[in-house]
C-alpha positions in Angstrom: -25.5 -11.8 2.9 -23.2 -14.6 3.2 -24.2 -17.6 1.6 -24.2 -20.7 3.1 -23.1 -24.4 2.4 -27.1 -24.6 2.3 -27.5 -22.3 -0.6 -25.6 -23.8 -2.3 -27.7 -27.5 -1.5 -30.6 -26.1 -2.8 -29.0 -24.3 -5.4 -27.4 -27.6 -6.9 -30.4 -29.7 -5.8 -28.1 -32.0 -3.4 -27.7 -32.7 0.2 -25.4 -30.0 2.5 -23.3 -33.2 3.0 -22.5 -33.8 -0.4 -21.3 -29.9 -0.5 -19.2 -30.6 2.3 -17.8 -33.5 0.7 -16.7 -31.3 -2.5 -15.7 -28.6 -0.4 -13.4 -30.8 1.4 -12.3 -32.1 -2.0 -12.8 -35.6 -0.3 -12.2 -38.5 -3.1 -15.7 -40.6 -3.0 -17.5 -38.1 -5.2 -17.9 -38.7 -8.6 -16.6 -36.3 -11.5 -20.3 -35.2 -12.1 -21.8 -34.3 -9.2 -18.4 -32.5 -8.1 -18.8 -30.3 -11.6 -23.1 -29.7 -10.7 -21.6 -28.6 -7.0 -18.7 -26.5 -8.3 -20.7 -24.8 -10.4 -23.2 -23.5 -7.8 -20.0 -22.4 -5.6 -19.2 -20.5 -8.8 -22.6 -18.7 -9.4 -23.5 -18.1 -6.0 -19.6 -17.3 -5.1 -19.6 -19.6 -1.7 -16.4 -18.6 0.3 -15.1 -21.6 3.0 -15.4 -20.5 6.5 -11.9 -21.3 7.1 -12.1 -19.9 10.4 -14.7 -22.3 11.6 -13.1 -25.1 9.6 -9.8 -25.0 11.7 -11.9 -24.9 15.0 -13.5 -28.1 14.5 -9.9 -29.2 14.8 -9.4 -27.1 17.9 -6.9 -25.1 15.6 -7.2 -21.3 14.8 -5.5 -21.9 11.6 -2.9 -18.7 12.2 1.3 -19.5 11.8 3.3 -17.1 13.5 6.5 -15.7 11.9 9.6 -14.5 14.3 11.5 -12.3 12.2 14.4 -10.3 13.4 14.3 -6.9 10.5 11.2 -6.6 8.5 13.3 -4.1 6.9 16.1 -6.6 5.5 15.1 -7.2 1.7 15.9 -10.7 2.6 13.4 -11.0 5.6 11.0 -9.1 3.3 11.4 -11.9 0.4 11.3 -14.9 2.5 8.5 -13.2 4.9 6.2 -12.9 0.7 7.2 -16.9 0.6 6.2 -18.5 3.4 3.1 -16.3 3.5 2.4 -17.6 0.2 3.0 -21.7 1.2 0.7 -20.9 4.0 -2.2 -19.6 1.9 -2.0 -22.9 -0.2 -2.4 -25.1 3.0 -5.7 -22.4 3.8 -3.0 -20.8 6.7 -3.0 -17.0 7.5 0.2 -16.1 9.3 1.3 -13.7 11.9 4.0 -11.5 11.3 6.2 -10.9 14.5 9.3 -8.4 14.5 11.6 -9.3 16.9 14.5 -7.0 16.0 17.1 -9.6 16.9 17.3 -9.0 20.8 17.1 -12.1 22.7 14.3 -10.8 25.5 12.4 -10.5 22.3 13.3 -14.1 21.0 12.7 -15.3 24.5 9.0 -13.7 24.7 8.5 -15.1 21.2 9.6 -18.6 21.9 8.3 -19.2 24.8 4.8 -18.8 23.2 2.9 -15.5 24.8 0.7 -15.8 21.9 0.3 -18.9 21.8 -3.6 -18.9 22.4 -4.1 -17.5 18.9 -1.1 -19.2 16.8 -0.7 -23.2 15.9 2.6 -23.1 15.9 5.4 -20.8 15.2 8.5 -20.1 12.5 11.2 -18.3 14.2 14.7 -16.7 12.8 16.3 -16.2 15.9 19.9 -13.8 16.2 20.4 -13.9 19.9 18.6 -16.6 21.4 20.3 -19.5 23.2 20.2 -22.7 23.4 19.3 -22.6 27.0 16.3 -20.5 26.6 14.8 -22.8 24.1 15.4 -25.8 26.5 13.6 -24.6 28.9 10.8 -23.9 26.7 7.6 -26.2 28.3 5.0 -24.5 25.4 4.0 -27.3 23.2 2.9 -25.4 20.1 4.8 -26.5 17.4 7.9 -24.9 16.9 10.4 -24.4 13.6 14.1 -22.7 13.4 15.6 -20.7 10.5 18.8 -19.3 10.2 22.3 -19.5 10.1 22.4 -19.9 13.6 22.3 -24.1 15.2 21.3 -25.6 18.4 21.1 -29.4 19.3 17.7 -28.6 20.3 14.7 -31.0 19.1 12.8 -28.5 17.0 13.1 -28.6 13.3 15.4 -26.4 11.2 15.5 -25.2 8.1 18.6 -23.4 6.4 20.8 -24.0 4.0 24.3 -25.6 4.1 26.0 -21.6 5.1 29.5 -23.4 5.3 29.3 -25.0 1.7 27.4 -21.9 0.5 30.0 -19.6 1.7 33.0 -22.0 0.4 31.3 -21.7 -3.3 31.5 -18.2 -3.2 35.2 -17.5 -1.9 36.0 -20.8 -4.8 34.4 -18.1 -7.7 36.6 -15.7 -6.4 40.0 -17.8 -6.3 38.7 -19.2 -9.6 39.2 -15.9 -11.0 42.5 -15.3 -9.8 41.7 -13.3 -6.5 44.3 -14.2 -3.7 43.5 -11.2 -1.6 40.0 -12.1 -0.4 38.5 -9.8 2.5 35.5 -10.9 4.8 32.8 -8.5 5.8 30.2 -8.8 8.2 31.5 -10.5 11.3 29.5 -9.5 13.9 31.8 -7.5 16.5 31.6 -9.0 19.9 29.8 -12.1 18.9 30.1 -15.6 17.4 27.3 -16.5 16.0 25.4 -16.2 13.4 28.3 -15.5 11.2 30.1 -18.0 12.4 29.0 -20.6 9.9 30.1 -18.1 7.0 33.4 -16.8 8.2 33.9 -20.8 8.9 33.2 -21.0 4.9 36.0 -18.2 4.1 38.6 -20.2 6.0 38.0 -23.5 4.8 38.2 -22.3 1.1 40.9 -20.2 1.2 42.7 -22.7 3.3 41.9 -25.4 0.4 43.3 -23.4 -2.0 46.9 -22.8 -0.1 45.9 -19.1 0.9 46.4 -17.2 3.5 43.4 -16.7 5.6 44.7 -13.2 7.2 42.2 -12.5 10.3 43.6 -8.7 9.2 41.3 -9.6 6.5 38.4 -9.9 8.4 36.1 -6.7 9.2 33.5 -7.0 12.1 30.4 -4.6 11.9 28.0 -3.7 14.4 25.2 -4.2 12.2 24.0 -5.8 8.4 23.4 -2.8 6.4 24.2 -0.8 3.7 25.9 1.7 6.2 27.8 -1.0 8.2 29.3 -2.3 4.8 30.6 1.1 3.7 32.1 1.8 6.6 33.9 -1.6 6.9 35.2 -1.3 3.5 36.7 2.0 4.2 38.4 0.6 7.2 39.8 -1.7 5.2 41.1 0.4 2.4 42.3 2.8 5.3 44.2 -0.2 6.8 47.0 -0.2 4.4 46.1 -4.2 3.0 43.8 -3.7 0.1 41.9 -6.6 -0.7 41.5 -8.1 -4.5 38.3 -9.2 -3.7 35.2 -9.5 -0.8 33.0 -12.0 0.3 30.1 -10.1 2.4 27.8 -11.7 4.9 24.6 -10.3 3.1 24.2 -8.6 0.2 23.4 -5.0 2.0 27.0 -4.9 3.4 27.8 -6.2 -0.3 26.2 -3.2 -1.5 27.4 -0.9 1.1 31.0 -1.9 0.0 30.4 -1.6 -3.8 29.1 2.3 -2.7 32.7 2.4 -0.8 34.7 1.2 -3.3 33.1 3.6 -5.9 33.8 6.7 -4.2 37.3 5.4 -3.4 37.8 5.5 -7.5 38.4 1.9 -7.5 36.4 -0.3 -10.1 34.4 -3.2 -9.8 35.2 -6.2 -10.4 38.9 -4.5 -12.1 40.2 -3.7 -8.6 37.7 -5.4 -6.5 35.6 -8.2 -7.2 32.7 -8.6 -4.7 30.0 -11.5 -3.4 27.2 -11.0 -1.4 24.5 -13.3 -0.1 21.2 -14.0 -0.3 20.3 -12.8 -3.4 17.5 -9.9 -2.7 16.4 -8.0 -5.8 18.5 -5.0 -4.9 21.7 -6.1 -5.8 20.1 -7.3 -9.2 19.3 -3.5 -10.4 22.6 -1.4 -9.4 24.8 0.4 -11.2 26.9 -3.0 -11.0 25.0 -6.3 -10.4 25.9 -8.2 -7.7 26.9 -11.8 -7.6 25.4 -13.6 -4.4 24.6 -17.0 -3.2 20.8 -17.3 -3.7 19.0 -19.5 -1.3 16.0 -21.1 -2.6 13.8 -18.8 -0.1 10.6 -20.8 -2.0 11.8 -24.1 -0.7 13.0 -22.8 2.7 9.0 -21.6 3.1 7.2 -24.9 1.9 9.9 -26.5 4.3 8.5 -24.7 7.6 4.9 -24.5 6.7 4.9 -28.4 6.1 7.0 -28.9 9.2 4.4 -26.9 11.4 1.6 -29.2 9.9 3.3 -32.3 9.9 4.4 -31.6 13.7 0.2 -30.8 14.1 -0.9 -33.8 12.0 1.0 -35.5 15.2 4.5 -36.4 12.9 7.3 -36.9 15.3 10.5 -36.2 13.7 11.5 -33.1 14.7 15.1 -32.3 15.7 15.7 -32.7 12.1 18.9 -30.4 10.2 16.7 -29.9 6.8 19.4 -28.1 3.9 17.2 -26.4 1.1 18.9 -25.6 -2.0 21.3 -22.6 -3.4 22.3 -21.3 -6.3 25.9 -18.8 -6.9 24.4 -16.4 -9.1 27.3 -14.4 -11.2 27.2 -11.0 -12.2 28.9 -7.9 -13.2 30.6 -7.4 -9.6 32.6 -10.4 -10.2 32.2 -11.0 -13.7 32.1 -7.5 -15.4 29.7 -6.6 -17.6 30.9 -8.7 -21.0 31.4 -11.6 -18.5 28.0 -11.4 -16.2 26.5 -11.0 -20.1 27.8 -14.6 -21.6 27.0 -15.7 -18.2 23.4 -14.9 -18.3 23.3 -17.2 -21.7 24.1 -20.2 -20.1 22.4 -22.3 -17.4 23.3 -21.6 -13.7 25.5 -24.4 -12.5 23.6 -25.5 -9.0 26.6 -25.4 -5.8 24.0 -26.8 -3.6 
């Protein structure tokens, strides 16, 4: 049977109040009777009824997540974080899989679930800014992603521009004049926008040419689409020296490209990717990417859900976690991604 905060009273010979209180962790409760409590939890093993805990606040203490491919490693990674930054606030969360389309976002958004959820982290892809003004739901709601909107809802992503300007900077740094974008999505603006906008700016800075022929749109961010833009642009007649990807699956998707092409890596080719998933750590060549601290990007939109529930008003706000450029072998080669990995990991954030 379950036991109750009134086992573990009797157990510890105090009131079900002064349980509570320990439970609670509230402050007036002094070091000893907190230990002779605690260690009737313990021996009994007393589990909080969280459930009934976030009712008496007329919550249901459920986050929803908005993702748009809980197959992307990425999604994956940051889906394991914000779970986890959840759990330490006593949070379960709700996975939701949008797949990107904006019907989906819209549905999402506009809160059909909102009857079970206390507010709600979304990644959108498609959704405009229209369909989030019209939004009358009240739930608290928190943005992620490269995409923006001068919307009053809180959102979290890091500086994509600056991000995207450090890694084309490693790339000129290391004498690379040719260097190829991958991953503009064909027939939209957004959300590469932000990192394509990056490309330019750099190359620009550094006197380059930054040749749109240079530029390969896919239709999707995976493996497959990266392959296949690289071979475009090997078939195109204007090699590139180098490539900065929009993730790291069309990063890797080039590398496979580039292999079967007979051309090496970084000797030919040096290549970046972002957002740093574990894949590109464990290939035949490691892959330099621009790491997003996914940790801080979690603990950002859990505490902005709370906060926003705790009755905070500043939302609206442009909140820019950290990033790291981590070097490898892809841009480094192996003796060079080797010294790296002796040194500390200057921060570009």
């Amino acid at each position: 049977m379950r036991v109750s905060l009134k086992d573990v009273a009797l157990h510890a010979g105090v009131s079900i109040k002064t349980v509570s209180n320990v439970v609670n962790d509230y402050q007036h409760v002094t070091p000893g009777m907190r230990a002779r409590v605690q260690a009737s939890i313990d021996e009994l093993g007393y589990q909080p009824n969280l459930t009934a805990r976030h009712l008496r606040k007329g919550r249901t203490g459920i986050i929803a997540l908005a993702l748009p491919e809980l197959g992307n490693p990425y999604f994956a990674e940051l889906a394991t974080e914000i779970i986890n930054a959840a759990a330490e606030h006593d949070y379960t969360v709700l996975l939701d899989h949008t797949r990107g389309r904006r019907d989906q976002e819209i549905l999402v958004s506009q809160g059909f679930r909102t009857r079970v959820i206390d507010g709600l982290v979304l990644s959108p892809i498609e959704l405009e800014a229209e369909d989030l003004r019209s939004r009358t739901e009240q739930v608290p709601l928190v943005l992620l992603g490269e995409r923006e909107y001068d919307l009053p809802h809180d959102h979290i992503a890091i500086d994509n521009v600056a991000a995207a300007r450090a890694a084309v900077r490693h790339l000129i740094g290391l004498g690379r004049r040719n260097v190829a974008f991958i991953g503009a999505r064909r027939g939209h603006s957004q959300p590469a926008h932000l990192r394509l906008r990056g490309w330019r700016d750099e190359l620009d800075a550094a006197g380059l040419v930054a040749d749109s022929r240079l530029v390969a749109a896919t239709d999707g961010w995976e493996h497959a689409d990266g392959a296949r833009a690289m071979a475009g642009l090997l078939d195109s007649g204007r090699r590139p020296d180098a490539v900065f990807a929009y993730n790291d699956l069309i990063a890797i998707g080039a590398l496979r490209a580039l292999s079967e092409r007979g051309l090496r890596v970084p000797e030919d080719v040096a290549v970046v990717g972002f957002d740093d998933v574990a894949e590109g750590r464990f290939g035949a060549v490691t892959l330099t990417s621009v790491s997003p601290d996914k940790a801080a990007i979690a603990r950002m939109a859990v505490e902005s859900v709370l906060a926003q529930l705790n009755g905070g008003e500043q939302r609206g706000r442009r909140i820019r976690p950290g990033y790291r450029l981590e070097k490898r072998e892809s841009t480094l080669g192996t003796s060079g991604a080797l010294a790296h990995s002796r040194g500390p990991t200057p921060s570009a954030g």
